[in-house]
N, C-alpha and C positions, 0 to 999 in steps of 0.2 A: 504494500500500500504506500503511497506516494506519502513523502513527511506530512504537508499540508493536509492532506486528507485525514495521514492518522491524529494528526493536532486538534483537527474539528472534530474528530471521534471523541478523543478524550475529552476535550476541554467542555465539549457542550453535548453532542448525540449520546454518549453514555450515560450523561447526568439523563436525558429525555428518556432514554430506553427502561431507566431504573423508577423514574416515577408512574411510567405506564406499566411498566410490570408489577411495583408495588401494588397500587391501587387496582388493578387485575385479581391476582394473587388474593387481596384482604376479601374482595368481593365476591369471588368466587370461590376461596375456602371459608368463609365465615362460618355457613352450617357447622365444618369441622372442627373451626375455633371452637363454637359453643359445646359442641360433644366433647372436646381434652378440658375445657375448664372445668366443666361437671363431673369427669372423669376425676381427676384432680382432688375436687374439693369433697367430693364424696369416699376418697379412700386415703385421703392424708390431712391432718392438718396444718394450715400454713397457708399463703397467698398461691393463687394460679401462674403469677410471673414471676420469675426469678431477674432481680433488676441487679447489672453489676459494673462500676465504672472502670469503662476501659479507654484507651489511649488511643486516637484514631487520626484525623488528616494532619499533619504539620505539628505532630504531638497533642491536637488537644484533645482534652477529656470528653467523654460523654456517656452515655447510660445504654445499656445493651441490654434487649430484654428478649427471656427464652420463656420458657415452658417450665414451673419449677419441674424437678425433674427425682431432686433429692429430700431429704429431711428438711428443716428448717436447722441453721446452723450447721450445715454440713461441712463448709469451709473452714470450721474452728476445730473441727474432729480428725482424728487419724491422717490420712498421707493430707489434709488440705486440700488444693488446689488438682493435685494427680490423683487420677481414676483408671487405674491398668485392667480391670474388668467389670463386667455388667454384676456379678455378684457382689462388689462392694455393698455391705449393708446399711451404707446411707444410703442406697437408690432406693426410690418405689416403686413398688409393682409395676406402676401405671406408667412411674418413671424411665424401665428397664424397657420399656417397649418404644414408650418415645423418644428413649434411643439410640436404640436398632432402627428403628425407621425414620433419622434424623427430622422428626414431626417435633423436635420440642425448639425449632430454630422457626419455625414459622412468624414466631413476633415478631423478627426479625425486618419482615414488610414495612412494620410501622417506623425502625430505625432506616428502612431505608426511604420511607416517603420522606423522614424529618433531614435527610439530607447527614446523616449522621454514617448513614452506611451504602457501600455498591452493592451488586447484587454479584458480582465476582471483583474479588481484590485481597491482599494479605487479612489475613483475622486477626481482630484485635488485639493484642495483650491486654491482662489486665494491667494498673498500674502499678503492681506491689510485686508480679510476676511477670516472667523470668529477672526484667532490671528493676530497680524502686525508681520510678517516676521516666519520662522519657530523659532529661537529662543525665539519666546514669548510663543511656545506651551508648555503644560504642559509635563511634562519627563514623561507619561505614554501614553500622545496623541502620543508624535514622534514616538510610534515603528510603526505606521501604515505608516511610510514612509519608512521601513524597503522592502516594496514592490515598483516595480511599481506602477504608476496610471494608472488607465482602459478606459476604456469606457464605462463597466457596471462593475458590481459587489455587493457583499452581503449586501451592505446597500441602492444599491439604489433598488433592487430588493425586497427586506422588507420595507423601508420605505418609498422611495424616496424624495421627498424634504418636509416632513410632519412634521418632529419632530428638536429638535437641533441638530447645531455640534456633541458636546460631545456627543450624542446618537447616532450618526451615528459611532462614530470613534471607538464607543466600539465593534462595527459589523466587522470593518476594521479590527481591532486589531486582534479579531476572524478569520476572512477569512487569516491574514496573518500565523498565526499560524495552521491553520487545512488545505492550501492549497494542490488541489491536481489535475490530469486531471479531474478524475471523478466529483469534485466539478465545476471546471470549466466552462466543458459541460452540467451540473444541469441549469447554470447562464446563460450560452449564451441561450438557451432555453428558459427559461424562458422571459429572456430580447424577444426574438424575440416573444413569445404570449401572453407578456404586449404592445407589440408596434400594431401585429396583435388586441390585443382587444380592443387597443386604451387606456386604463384605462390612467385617470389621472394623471396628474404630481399634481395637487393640489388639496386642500380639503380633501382628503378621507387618512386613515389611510391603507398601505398594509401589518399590520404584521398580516401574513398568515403564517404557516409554512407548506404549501404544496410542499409537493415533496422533498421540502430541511430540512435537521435537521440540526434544529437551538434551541440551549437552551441559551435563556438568562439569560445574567450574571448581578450580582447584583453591 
């Protein structure tokens, strides 16, 4: 794609693509919203949204909202923030399903109507993890904030939560630099027949370089 073209891609038609699919997305899973919140509240106590501030365009902060998915307080218990399987017993029933079937990211619509989130780009850290704030990041981690955060995107679709930070950020780094529609479309794909085949968020290793060209860097 021609520089200019990709520059109108990012700079303006990504931001459009994201508020028509948000407002898509809200509208047409709503029903399902309303079936996980009842699900939710009828088999745990605690709120239906798990709100949590994380680190997003140019460093700034903002509120990322899922599907609670755990206990209340589960961040203050055991491994914290790391979840290496679905039997962890802060997850809920209701939890462990939604996510396997990455349905507890759905709120996510609304972070990306408010302009807080893309619908593919690096995922957020929070602010306390992997660095404490974005100024503890290392000056070649930051350029990956140079993007939006996503929903999905090129490291969770090669890794997902398998390897470290700093291996992931170098994929980020990547995707923010080669970004394009055509990349884009590669990733929402993808993401929708890793969620269809269910593949794990834990244990298994996904660097696969199917379909997408991906050369990694040393």
């Amino acid at each position: 794609m021609p520089n200019y073209l990709n520059s109108l891609y990012v700079n303006y038609i990504k931001r459009l693509l994201d508020i028509i699919g948000s407002i898509a997305g809200i509208v047409l899973l709503f029903p399902l919203f309303l079936i996980i919140s009842a699900a939710i509240k009828i088999t745990s106590s605690g709120p239906v949204l798990f709100k949590q501030e994380r680190i997003g365009l140019y460093g700034r902060k903002f509120e990322i909202y899922k599907f609670r998915t755990m206990i209340v307080g589960a961040e203050q218990m055991g491994t914290g923030l790391s979840i290496r399987s679905l039997t962890d017993s802060r997850i809920t029933k209701v939890g462990s399903f939604l996510r396997k079937t990455s349905l507890d990211e759905l709120p996510q619509f609304i972070n990306i109507l408010k302009g807080d989130m893309s619908i593919v780009g690096p995922r957020p850290p929070a602010t306390y993890s992997p660095y404490k704030g974005y100024d503890a990041y290392p000056e070649w981690a930051k350029d990956r904030f140079n993007m939006s955060p996503g929903v999905t995107g090129l490291a969770q679709i090669v890794y997902r939560n398998n390897v470290e930070w700093d291996e992931r950020f170098k994929l980020d780094i990547k995707y923010a630099s080669d970004v394009s529609f055509g990349l884009d479309v590669k990733l929402v794909l993808k993401t929708v027949e890793k969620i269809i085949k269910r593949e794990s968020v834990y244990g298994e290793v996904f660097l696969k370089k199917d379909k997408i060209n991906i050369k990694q860097e040393n």
